[in-house]
C-alpha positions as CSV (number, residue, x, y, z in Angstrom):
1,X,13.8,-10.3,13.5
2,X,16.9,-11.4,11.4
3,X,16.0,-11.9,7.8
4,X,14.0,-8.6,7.4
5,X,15.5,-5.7,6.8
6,X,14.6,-2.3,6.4
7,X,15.6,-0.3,3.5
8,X,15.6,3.6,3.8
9,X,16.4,6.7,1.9
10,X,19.7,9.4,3.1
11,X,16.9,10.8,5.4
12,X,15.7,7.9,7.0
13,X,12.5,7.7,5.6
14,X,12.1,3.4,4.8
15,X,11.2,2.6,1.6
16,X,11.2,-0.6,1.4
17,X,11.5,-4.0,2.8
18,X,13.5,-7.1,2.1
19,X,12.7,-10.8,3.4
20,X,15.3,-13.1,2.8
21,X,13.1,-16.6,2.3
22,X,16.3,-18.7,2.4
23,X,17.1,-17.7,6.0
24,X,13.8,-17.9,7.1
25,X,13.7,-21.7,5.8
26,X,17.6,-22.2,6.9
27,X,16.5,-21.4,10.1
28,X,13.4,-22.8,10.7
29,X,11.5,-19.6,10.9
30,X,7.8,-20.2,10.3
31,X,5.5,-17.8,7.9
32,X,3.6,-17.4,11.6
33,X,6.2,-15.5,13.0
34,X,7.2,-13.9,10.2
35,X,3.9,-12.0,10.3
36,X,3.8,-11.2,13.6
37,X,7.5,-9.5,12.7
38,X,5.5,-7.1,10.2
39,X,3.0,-6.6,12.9
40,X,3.5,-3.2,11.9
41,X,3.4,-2.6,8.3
42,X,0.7,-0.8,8.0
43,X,1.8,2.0,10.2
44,X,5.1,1.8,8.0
45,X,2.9,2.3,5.2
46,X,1.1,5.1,6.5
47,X,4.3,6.9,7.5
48,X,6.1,6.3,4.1
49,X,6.5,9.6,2.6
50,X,5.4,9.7,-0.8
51,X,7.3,12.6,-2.9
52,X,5.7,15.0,-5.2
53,X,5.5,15.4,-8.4
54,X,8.0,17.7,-9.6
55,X,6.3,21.0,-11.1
56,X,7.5,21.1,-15.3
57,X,5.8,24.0,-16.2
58,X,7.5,26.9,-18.0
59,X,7.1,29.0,-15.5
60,X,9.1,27.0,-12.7
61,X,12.0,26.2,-15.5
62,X,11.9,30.4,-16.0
63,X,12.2,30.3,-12.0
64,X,15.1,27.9,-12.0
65,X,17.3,29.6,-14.9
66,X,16.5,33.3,-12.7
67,X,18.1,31.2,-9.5
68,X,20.9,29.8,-11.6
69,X,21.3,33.3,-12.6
70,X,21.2,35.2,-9.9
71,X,23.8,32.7,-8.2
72,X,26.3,33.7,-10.6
């Protein structure tokens, strides 16, 4: 449906979405069918990668100088 759109990462993954409220009321388009268009959602929400925490420890920054290193 026009007036939601999809937002996604370089991968493709989607991240988020946007409803645009002025043209659903330009148009005419009803809340009603505006929820059957996110019939969906909660499979997109299932399938939205969530990205892990990056390790800090000083054991991964040793790891990372040894690559930077080792690429010299």
């Amino acid at each position: 449906m026009n007036g939601i759109n999809i937002i996604t990462d370089e991968k493709g993954n989607t991240k988020a979405l946007m409803l645009d409220l002025i043209y659903f009321k330009r148009e005419g388009i009803s809340a009603d069918k505006v929820l059957e268009s996110l019939a969906q959602l909660q499979q997109w929400i299932d399938e939205t990668p969530v990205a892990q925490k990056k390790d800090n420890s000083w054991e991964s920054a040793k790891a990372k100088l040894e690559q930077l290193k080792d690429q010299k």
